[in-house]
C-alpha positions in Angstrom: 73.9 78.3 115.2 74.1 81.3 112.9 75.7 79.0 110.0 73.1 76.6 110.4 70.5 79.9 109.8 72.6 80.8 106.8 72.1 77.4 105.4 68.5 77.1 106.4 68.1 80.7 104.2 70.1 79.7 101.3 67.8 76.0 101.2 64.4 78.8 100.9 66.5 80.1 98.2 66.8 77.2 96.3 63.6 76.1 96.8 61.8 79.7 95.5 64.4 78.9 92.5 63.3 75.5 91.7 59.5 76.1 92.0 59.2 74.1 95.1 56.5 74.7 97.3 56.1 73.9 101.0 53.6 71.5 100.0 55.7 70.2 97.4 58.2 69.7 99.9 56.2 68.2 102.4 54.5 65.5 100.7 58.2 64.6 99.5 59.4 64.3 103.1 56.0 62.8 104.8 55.3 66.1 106.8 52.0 68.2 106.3 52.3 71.8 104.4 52.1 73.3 108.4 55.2 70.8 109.7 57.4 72.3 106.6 56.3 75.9 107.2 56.7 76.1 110.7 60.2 74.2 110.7 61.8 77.2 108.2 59.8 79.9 110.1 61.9 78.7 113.4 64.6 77.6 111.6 64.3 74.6 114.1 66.3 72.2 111.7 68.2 69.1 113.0 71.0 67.6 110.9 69.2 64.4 110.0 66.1 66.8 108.8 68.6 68.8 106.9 69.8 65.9 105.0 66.4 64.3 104.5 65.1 67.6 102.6 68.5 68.2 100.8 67.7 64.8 99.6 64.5 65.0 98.6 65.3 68.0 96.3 68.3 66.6 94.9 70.8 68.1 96.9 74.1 67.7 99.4 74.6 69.7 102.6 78.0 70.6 100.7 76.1 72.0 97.8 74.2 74.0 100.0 77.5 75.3 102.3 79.1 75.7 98.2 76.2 78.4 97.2 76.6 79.8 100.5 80.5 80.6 100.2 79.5 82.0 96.4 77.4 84.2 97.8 79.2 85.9 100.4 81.1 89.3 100.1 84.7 88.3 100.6 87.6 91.3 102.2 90.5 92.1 99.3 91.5 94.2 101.6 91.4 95.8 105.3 90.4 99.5 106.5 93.2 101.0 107.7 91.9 101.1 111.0 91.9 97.4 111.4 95.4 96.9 110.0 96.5 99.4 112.2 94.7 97.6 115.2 97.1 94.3 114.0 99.9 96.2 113.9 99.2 97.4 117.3 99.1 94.0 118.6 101.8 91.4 117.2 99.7 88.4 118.4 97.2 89.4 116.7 99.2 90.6 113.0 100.9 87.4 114.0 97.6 84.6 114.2 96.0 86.6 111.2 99.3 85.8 109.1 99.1 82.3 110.2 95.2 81.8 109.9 95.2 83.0 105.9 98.5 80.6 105.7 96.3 77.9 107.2 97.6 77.0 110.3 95.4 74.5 112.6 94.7 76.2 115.8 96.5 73.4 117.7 100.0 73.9 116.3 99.6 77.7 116.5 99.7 77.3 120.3 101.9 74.6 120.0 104.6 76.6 118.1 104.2 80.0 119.7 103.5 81.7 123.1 100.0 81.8 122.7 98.1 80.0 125.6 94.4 78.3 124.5 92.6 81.2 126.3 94.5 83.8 124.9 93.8 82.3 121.7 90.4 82.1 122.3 90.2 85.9 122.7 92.1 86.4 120.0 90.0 84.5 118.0 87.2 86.9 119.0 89.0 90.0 118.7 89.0 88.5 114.6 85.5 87.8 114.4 84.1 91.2 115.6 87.2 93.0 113.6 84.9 90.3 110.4 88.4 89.5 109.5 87.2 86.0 110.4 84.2 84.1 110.8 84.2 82.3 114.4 82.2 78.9 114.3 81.2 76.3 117.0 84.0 74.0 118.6 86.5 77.4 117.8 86.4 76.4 114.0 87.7 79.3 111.8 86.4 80.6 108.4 88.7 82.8 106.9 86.7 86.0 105.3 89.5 86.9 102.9 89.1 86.7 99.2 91.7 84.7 97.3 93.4 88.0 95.6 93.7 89.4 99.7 96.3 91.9 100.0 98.1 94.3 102.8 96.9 97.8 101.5 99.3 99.4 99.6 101.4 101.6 101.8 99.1 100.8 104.7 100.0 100.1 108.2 101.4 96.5 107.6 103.0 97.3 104.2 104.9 99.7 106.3 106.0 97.7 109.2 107.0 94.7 106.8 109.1 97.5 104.3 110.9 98.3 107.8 111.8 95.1 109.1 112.3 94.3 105.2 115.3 96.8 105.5 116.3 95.5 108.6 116.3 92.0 108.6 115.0 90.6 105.1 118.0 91.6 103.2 120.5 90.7 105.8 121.7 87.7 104.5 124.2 86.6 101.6 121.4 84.6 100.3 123.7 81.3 99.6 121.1 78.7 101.5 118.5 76.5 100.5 115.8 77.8 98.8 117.3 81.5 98.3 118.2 84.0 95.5 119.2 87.3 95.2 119.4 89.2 92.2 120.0 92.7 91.0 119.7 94.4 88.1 120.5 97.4 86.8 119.9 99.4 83.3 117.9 102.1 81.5 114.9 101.3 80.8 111.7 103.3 78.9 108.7 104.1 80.4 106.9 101.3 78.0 109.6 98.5 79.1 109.0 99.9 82.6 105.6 99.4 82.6 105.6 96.3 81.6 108.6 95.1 84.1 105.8 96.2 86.5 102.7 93.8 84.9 105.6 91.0 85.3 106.4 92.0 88.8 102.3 91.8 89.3 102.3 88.3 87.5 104.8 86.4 89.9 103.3 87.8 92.9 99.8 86.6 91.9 101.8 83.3 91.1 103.4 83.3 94.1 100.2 83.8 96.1 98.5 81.1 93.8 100.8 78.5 94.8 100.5 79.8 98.7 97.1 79.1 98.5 97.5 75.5 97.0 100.5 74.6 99.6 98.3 75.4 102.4 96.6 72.6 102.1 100.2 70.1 102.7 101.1 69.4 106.2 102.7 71.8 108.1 106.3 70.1 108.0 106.1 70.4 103.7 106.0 73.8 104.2 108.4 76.6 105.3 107.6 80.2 105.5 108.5 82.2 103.0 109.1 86.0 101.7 109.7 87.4 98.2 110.7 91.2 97.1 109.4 92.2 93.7 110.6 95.4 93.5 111.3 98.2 90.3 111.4 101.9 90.2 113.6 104.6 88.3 116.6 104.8 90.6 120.2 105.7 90.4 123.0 104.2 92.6 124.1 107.8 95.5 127.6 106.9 94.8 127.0 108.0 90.5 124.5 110.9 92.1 127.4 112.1 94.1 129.5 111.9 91.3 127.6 113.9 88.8 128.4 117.1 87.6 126.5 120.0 89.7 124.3 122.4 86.9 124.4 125.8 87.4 121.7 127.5 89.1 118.8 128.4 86.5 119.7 125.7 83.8 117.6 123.8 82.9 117.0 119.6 83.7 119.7 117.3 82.6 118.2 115.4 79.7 118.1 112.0 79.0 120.5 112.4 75.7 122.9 114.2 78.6 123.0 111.6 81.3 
């Protein structure tokens, strides 16, 4: 009911755009001036009425639900209060991951121990938190932007850098689908900063093609995680092995090391 409202609103905006007048409106549709008025004052708008006025102004429902999504305010990122409320649930950090990844509600509780209820209050928990938008039939509308990030060094960045140590780069990375590379040199703080635009440039690639993928079936797809990480750093074993200054010297230079 309240996305009907929104697109009832948007149509009175279209209309006061155009110049069209409830009366214009009305002889267009066969209603009198009073009919037209009253049916946007309620909002009382059936779908077949919806379509017969797009129509007579030259428009689709789709065009309408289009201006509507252009319109709207979309999250780039959370508070910290409401990441830290997902990191304090895993279901919910869990159906959040899947909803942006664009998971059908069905093979979420088909593929994890999420039972249809619990879902549902899930779902709800989402909707108040305005992480989502919860629609009739339990249809989801994601309220993220398309640039949507964890916050940097927020509650999820900081439980994913954990089990990043943990688990992420446990492997040997010989499979299907994985690469591991390291580098290692000196670098100045020009080449540095631009090693960090690049690093910037394949994530926003990476999330790009996220995005596009999420519209394959589920069995196309397999979830995936990337590292893009660069920072000055030097290996312990070297620190360990460099020679100790005495106290009151000054820093090692650059020329030195």
């Amino acid at each position: 009911m309240a996305q009907a409202t929104f697109l009832v609103d948007e149509l009175k905006r279209f209309l006061k755009s155009e110049g069209i007048t409830y009366a214009n409106l009305a002889n267009r549709i066969g209603l009198s001036e009073s009919s037209v008025k009253r049916m946007f004052a309620r909002r009382t708008f059936s779908l077949r009425r919806l379509e017969q006025i797009c129509n007579a102004v030259g428009l689709e429902i789709s065009d309408l639900v289009e201006m509507l999504s252009e319109r709207r305010e979309y999250l780039t990122e959370l508070t910290a209060e409401q990441e830290q409320a997902l990191v304090a649930e895993p279901k919910l950090l869990l159906l959040t991951y899947l909803l942006i990844n664009g998971w059908p509600l069905a093979s979420i509780t088909e593929q994890f121990a999420i039972e249809p209820a619990e879902l549902d209050a899930l779902l709800i928990r989402l909707h108040r938190a305005r992480i989502i938008e919860l629609l009739p039939l339990n249809r989801v509308r994601l309220l993220t932007a398309r640039n949507f990030a964890w916050r940097s060094n927020g509650p999820v960045q900081k439980l994913l850098a954990r089990q990043v140590k943990l688990e992420f780069l446990d492997s040997p990375f010989t499979g299907s689908g994985e690469q591991f590379r390291f580098v290692g040199g000196m670098l100045s703080e020009a080449s540095l900063r631009q090693m960090q635009q690049s690093i910037d440039r394949v994530a926003r690639e990476f999330d790009e093609l996220a995005r596009r993928d999420a519209a394959l079936p589920l069995a196309e797809r397999r979830g995936c995680g990337a590292v893009f990480a660069i920072r000055p750093w030097e290996y312990s074993l070297f620190t360990g092995l460099r020679r100790r200054r005495e106290e009151g010297a000054g820093p090692v230079s650059q020329a030195e090391r």
